[in-house]
C-alpha atoms as an extended CHARMM CRD file, in Angstrom:
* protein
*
       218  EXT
         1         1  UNK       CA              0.6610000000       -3.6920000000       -5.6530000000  PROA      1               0.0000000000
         2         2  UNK       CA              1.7380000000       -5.6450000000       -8.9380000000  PROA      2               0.0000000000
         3         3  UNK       CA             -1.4160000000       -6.2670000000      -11.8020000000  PROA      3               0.0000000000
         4         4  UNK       CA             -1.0720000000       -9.8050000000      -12.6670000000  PROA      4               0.0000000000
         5         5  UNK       CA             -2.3660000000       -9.6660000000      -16.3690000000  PROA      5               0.0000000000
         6         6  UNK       CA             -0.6990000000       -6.7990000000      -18.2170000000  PROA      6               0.0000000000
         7         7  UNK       CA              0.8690000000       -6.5520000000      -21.6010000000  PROA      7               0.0000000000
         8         8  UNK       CA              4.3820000000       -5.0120000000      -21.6880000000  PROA      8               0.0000000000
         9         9  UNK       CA              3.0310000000       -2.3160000000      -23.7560000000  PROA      9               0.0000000000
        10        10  UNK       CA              0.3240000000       -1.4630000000      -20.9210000000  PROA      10              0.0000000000
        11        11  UNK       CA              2.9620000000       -1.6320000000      -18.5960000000  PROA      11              0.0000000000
        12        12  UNK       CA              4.8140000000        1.3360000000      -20.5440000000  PROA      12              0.0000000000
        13        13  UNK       CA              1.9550000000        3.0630000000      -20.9170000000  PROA      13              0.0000000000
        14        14  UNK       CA              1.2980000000        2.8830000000      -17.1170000000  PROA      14              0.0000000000
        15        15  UNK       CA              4.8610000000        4.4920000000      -16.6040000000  PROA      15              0.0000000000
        16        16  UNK       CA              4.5740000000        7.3730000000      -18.9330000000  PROA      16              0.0000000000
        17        17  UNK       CA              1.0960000000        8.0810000000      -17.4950000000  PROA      17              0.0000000000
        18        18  UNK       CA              2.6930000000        7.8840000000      -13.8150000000  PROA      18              0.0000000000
        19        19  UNK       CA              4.9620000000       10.2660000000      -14.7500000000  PROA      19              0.0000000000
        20        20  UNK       CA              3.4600000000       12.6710000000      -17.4850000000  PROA      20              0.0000000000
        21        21  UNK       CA              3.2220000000       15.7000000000      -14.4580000000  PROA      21              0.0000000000
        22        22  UNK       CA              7.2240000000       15.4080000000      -14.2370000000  PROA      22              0.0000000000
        23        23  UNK       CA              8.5420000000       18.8080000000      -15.2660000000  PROA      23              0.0000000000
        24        24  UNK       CA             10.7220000000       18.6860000000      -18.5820000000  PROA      24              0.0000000000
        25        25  UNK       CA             14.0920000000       20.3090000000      -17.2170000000  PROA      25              0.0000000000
        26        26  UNK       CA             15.3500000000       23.5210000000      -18.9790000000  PROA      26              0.0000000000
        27        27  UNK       CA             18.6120000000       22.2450000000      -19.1660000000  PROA      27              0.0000000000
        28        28  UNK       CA             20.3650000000       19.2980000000      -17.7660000000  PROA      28              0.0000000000
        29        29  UNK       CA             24.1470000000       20.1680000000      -15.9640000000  PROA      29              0.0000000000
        30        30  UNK       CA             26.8810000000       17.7830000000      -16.1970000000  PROA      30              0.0000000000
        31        31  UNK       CA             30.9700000000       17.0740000000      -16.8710000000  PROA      31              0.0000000000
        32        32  UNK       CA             31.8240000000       18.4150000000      -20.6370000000  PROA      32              0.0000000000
        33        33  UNK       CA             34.0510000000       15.0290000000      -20.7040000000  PROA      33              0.0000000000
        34        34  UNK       CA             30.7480000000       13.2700000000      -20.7480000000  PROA      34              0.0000000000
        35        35  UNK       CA             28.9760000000       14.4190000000      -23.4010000000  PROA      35              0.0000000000
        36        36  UNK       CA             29.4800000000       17.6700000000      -25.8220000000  PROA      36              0.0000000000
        37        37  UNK       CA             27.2450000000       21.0360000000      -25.3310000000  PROA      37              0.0000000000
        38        38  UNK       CA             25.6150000000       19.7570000000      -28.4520000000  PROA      38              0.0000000000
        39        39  UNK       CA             24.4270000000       16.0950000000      -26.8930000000  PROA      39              0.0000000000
        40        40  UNK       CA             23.1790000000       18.0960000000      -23.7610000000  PROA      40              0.0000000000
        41        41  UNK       CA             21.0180000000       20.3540000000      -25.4830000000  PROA      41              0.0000000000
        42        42  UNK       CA             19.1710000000       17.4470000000      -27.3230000000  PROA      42              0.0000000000
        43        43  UNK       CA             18.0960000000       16.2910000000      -24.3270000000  PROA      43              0.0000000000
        44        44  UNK       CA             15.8880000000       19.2800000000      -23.7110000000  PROA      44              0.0000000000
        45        45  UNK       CA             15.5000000000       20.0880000000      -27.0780000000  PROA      45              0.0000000000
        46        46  UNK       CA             13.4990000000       17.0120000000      -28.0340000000  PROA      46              0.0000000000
        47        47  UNK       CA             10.5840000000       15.6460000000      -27.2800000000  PROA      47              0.0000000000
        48        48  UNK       CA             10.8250000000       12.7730000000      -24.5160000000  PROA      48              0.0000000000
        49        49  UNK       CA              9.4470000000       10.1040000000      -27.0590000000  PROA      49              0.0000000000
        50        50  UNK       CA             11.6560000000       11.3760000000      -29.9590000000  PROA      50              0.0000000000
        51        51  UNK       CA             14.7710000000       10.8050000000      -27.8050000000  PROA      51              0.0000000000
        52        52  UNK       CA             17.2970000000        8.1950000000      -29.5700000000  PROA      52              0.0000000000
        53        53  UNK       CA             19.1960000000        5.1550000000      -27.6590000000  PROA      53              0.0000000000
        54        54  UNK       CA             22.0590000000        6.7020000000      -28.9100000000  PROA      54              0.0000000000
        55        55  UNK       CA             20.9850000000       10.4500000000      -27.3750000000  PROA      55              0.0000000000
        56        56  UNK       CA             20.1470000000        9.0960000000      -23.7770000000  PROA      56              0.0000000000
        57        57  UNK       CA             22.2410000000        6.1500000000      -23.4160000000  PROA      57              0.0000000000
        58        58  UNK       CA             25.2950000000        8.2730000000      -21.9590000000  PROA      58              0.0000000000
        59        59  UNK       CA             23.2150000000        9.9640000000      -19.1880000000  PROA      59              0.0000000000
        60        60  UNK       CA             21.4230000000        6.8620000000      -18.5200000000  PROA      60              0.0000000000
        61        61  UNK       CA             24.3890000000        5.5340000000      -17.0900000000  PROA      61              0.0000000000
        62        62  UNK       CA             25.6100000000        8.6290000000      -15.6920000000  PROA      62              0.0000000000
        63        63  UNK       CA             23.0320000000       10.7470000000      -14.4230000000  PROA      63              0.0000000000
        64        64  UNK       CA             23.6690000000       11.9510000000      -10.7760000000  PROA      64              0.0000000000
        65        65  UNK       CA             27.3430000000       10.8710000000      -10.8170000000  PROA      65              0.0000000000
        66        66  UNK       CA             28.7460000000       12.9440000000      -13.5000000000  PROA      66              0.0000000000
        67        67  UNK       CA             25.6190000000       14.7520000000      -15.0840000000  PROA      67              0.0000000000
        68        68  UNK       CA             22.0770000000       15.4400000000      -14.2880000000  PROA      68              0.0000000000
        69        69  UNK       CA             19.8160000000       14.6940000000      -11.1190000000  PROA      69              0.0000000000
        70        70  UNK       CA             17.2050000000       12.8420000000       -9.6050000000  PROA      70              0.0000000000
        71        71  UNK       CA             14.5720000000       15.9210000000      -10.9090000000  PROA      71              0.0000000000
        72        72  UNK       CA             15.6870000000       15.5750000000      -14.5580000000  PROA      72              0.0000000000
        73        73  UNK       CA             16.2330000000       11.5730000000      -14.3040000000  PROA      73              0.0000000000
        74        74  UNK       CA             11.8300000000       11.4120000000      -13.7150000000  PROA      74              0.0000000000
        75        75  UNK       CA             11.4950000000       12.9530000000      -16.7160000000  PROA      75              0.0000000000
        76        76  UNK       CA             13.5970000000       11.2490000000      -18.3730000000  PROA      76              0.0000000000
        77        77  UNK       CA             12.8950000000        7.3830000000      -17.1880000000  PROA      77              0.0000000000
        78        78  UNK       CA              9.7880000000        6.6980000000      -18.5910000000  PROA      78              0.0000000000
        79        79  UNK       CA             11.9240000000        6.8180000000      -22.3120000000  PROA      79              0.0000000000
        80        80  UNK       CA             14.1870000000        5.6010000000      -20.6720000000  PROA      80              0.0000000000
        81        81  UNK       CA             12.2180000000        2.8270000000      -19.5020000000  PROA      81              0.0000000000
        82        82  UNK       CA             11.4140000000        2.2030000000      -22.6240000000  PROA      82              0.0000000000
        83        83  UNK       CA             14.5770000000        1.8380000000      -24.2580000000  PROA      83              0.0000000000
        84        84  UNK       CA             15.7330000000       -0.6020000000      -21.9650000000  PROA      84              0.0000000000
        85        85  UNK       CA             12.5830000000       -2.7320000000      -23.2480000000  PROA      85              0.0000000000
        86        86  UNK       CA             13.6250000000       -2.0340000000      -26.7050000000  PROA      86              0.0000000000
        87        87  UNK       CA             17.7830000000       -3.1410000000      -26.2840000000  PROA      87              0.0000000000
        88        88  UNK       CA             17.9780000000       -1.5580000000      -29.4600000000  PROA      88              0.0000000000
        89        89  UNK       CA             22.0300000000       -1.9130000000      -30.6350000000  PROA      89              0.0000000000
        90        90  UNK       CA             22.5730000000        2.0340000000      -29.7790000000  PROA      90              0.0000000000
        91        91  UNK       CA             21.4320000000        1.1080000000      -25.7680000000  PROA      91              0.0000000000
        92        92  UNK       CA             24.3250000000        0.5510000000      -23.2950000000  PROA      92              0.0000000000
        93        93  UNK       CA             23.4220000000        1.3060000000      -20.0850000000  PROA      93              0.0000000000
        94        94  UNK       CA             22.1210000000       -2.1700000000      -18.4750000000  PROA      94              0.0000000000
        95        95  UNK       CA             18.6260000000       -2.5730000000      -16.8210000000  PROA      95              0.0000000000
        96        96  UNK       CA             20.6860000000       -3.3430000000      -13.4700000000  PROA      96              0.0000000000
        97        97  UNK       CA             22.3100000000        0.1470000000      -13.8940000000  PROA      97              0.0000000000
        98        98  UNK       CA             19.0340000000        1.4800000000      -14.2940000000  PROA      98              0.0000000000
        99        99  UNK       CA             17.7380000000       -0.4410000000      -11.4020000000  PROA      99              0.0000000000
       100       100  UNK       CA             20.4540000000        1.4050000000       -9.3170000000  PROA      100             0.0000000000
       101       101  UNK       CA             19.5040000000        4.8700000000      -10.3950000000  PROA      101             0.0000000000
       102       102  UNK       CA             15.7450000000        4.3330000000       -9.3320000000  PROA      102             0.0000000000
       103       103  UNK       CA             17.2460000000        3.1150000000       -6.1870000000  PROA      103             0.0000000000
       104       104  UNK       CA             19.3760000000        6.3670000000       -6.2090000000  PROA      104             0.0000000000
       105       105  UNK       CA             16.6650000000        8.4860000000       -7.4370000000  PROA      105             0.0000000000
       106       106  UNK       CA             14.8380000000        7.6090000000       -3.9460000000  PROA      106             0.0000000000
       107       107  UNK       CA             12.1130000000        5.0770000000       -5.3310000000  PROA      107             0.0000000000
       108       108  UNK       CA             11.2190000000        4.3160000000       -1.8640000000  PROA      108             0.0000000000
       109       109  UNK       CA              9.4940000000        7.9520000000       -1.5560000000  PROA      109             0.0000000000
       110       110  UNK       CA              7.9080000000        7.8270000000       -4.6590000000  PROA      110             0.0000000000
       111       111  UNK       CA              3.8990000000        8.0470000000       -4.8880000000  PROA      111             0.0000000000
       112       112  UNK       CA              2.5360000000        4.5830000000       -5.0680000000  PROA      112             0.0000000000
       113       113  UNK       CA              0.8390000000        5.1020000000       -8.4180000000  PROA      113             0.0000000000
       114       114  UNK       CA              5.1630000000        5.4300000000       -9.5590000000  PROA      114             0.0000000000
       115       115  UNK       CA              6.0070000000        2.6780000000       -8.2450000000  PROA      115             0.0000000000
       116       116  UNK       CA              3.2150000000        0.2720000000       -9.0160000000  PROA      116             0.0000000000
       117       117  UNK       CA              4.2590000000        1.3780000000      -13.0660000000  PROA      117             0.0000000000
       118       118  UNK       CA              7.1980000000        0.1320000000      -12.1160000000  PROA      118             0.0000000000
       119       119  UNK       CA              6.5160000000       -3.2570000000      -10.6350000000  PROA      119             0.0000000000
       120       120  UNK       CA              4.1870000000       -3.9720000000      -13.3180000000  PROA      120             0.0000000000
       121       121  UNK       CA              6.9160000000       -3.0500000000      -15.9910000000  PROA      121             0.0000000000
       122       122  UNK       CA              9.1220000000       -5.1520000000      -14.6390000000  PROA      122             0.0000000000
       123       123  UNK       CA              6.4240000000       -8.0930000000      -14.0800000000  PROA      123             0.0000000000
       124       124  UNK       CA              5.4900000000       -7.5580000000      -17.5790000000  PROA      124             0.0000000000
       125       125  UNK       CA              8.5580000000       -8.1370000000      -19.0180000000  PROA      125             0.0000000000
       126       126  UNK       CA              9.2360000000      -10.9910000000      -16.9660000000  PROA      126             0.0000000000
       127       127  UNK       CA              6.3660000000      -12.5180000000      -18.3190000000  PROA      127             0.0000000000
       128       128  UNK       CA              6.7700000000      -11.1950000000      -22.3140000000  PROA      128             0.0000000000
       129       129  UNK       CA             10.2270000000      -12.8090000000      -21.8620000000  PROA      129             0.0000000000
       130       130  UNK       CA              9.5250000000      -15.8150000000      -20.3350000000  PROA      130             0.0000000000
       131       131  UNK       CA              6.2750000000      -16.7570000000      -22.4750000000  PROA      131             0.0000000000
       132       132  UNK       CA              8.7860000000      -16.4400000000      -25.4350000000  PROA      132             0.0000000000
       133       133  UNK       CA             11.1340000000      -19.3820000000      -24.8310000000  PROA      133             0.0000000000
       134       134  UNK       CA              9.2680000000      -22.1310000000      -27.7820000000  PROA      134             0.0000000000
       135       135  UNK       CA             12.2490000000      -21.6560000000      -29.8370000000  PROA      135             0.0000000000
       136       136  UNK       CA             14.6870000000      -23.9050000000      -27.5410000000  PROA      136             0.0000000000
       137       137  UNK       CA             17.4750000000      -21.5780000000      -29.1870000000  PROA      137             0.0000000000
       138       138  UNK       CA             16.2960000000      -18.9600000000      -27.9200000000  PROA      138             0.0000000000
       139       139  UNK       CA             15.8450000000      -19.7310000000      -24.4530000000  PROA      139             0.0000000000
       140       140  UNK       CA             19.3010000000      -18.8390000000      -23.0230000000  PROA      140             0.0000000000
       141       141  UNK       CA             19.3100000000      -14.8310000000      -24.3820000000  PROA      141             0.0000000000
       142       142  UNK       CA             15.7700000000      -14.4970000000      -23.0870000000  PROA      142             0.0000000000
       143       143  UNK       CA             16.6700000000      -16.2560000000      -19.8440000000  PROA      143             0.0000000000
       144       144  UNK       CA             19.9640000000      -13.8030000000      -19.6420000000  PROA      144             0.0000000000
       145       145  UNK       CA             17.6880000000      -10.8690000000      -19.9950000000  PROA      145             0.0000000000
       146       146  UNK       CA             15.2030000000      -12.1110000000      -17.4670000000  PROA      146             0.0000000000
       147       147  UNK       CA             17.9480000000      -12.7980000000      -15.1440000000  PROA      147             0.0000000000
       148       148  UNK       CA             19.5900000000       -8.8760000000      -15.7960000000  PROA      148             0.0000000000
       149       149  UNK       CA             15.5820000000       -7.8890000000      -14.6660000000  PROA      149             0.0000000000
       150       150  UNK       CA             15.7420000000       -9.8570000000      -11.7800000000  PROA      150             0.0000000000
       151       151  UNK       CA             18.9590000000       -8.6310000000      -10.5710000000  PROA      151             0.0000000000
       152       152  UNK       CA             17.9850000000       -5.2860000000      -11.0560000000  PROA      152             0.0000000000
       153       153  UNK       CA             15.4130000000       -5.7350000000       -8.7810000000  PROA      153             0.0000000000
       154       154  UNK       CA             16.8160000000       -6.0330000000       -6.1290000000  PROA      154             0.0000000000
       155       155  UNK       CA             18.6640000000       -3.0780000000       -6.5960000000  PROA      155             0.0000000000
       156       156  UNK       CA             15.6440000000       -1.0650000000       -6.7550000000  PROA      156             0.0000000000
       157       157  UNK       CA             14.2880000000       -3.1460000000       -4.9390000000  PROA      157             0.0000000000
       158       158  UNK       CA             10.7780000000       -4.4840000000       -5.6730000000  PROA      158             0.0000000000
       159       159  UNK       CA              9.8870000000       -7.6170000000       -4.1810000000  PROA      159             0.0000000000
       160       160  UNK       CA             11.3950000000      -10.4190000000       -6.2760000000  PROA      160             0.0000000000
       161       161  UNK       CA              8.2780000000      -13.6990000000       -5.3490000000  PROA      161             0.0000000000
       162       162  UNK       CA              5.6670000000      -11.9050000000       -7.9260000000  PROA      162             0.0000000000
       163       163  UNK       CA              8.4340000000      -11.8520000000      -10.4060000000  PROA      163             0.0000000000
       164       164  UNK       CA              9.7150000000      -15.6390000000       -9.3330000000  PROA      164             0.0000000000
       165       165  UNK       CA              5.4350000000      -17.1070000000       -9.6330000000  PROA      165             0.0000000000
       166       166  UNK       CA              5.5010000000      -15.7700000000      -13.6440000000  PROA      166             0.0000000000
       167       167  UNK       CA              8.6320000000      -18.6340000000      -14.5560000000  PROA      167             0.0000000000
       168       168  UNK       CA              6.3680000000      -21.1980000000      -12.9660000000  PROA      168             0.0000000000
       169       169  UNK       CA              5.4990000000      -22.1690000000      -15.8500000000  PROA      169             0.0000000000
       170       170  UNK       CA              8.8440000000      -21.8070000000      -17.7530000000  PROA      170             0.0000000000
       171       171  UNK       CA             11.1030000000      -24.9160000000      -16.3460000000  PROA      171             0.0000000000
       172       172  UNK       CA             13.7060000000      -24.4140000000      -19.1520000000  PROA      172             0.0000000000
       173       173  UNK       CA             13.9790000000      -20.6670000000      -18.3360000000  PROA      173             0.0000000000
       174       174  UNK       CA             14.2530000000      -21.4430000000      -14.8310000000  PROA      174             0.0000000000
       175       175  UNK       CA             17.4070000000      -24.4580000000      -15.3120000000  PROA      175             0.0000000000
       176       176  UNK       CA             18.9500000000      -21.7540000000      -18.0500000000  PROA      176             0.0000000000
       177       177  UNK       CA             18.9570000000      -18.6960000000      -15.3800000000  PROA      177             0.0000000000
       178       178  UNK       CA             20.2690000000      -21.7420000000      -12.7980000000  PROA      178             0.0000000000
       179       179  UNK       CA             23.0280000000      -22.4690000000      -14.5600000000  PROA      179             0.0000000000
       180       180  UNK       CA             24.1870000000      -19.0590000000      -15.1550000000  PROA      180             0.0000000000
       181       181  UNK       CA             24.1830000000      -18.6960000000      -11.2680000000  PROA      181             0.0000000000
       182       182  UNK       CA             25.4620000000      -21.6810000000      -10.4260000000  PROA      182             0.0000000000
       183       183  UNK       CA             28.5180000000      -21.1530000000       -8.7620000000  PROA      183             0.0000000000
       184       184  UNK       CA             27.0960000000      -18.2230000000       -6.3680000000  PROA      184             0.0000000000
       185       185  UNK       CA             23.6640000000      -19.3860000000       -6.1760000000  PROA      185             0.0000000000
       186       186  UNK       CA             24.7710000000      -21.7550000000       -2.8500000000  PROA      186             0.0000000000
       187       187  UNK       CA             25.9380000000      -18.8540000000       -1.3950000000  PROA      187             0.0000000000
       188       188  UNK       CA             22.6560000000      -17.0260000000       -1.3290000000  PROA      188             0.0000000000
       189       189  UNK       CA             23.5550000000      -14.3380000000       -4.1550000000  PROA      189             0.0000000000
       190       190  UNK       CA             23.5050000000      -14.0570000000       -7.8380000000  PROA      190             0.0000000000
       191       191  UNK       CA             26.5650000000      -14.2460000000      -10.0960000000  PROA      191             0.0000000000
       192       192  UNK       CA             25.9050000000      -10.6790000000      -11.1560000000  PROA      192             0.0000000000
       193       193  UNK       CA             29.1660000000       -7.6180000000      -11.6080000000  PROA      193             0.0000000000
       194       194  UNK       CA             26.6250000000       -5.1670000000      -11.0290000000  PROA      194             0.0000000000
       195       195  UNK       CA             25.3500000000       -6.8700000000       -7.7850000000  PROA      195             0.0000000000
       196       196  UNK       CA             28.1440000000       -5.6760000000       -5.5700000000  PROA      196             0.0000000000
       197       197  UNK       CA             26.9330000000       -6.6490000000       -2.2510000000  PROA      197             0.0000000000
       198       198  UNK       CA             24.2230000000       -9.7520000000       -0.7460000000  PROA      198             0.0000000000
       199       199  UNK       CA             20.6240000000       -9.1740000000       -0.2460000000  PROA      199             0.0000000000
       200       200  UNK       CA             17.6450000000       -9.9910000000        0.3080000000  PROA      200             0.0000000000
       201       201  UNK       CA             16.1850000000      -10.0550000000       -2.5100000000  PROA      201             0.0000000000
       202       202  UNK       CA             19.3580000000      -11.9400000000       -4.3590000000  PROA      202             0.0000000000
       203       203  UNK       CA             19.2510000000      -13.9990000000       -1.1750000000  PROA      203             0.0000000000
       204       204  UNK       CA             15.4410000000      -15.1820000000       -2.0410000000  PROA      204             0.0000000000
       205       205  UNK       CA             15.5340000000      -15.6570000000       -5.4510000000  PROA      205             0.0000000000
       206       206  UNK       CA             18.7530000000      -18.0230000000       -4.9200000000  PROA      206             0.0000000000
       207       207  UNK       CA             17.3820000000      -20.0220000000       -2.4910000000  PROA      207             0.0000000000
       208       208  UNK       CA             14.1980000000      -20.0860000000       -5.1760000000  PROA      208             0.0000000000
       209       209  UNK       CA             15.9920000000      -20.8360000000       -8.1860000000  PROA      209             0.0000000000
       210       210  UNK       CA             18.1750000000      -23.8050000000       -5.7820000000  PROA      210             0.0000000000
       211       211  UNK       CA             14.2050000000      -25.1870000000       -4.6790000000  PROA      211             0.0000000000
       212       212  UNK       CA             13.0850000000      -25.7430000000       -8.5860000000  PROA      212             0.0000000000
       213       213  UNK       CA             15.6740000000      -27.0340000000       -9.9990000000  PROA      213             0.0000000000
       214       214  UNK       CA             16.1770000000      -29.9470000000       -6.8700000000  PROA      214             0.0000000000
       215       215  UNK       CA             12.3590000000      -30.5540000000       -7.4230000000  PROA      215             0.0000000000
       216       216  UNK       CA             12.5440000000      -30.9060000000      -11.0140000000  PROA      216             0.0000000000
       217       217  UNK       CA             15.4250000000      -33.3010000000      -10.8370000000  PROA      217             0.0000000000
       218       218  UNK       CA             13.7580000000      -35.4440000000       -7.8310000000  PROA      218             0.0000000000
């Protein structure tokens, strides 16, 4: 179940405490046109937390494709959880990539403690986000991260309405992240490249996002 009221440093908390038990891998496998010997060894070689953007931002992306696997990628996603929070200029790998690989990494058999972290992460920094929009310049990059969150949600998936009851109260969020999915959102998706195929979860927060906007205008 989500926590309604928790900071987004709580909510990271909550993950690394979910998964502090996770086993730190002796060494992680993977293509040598990926990354050298050197940048694999500093993934073990480190502590989790001293881990740079720059050091996990590779396998991030490409862990169980072309390096690592779902065993090494728990120990790893708390940091790299964290990161993604952080979208410090040395992070690449998108939080709808990321929502893919806990998809991949079989979040639907994970204990429920794991995946609560999760849902109140991502609730968390729906809210952080969106309760950061009184600079009207800064509305559209917030409401382009929130809407990256949201899409990656559905990837996971978590259910999108907890996530969709935090903009309530943020009507210029909601017309920005309308407008940037404008020309899909009548189709019942989201104008996302990393949202490949419909559902349900795009499918609800279109018809959502299509709701507010007519009500605000009426």
């Amino acid at each position: 179940m989500y926590i309604e009221i928790m900071t987004l440093e709580v909510a990271i908390a909550e993950v690394n405490t979910a998964f502090f038990n996770v086993e730190k891998p002796s060494i992680v496998d993977g293509c040598p046109c990926c990354m050298t010997a050197e940048e694999y060894e500093t993934l073990t070689s480190k502590p989790l937390r001293e881990l740079t953007a720059g050091a996990l931002s590779e396998y991030a992306g490409s862990v169980m494709l072309t390096m690592g696997s779902e065993n090494d990628y728990l120990y790893f996603l708390p940091r790299i959880l964290e990161l993604s929070v952080e979208e410090g200029p040395d992070w690449f790998t998108s939080i709808e990539i990321t929502g893919n690989k806990l998809q991949m990494a079989g979040f639907g058999r994970w204990s429920d403690e794991r995946q609560t972290a999760i849902k109140n992460l991502w609730l968390a920094f729906v809210r952080d986000r969106s309760s950061s929009n009184n600079d009207p310049e800064l509305v559209g990059f917030l409401s382009w991260d929130i809407g990256s969150w949201l899409a990656a949600a559905t990837l996971i998936p978590i259910p999108a309405s907890p996530l969709l009851q935090v903009l309530e109260t943020s009507p210029d969020v909601i017309r920005e992240i309308y407008n940037h999915n404008f020309t899909t959102l009548f189709q019942g998706r989201l104008d996302n490249a990393f949202l490949e195929e419909p559902n349900a979860g795009q499918a609800e927060i279109a018809f959502w996002l299509r709701d507010r906007v007519q009500v605000s205008m009426q």
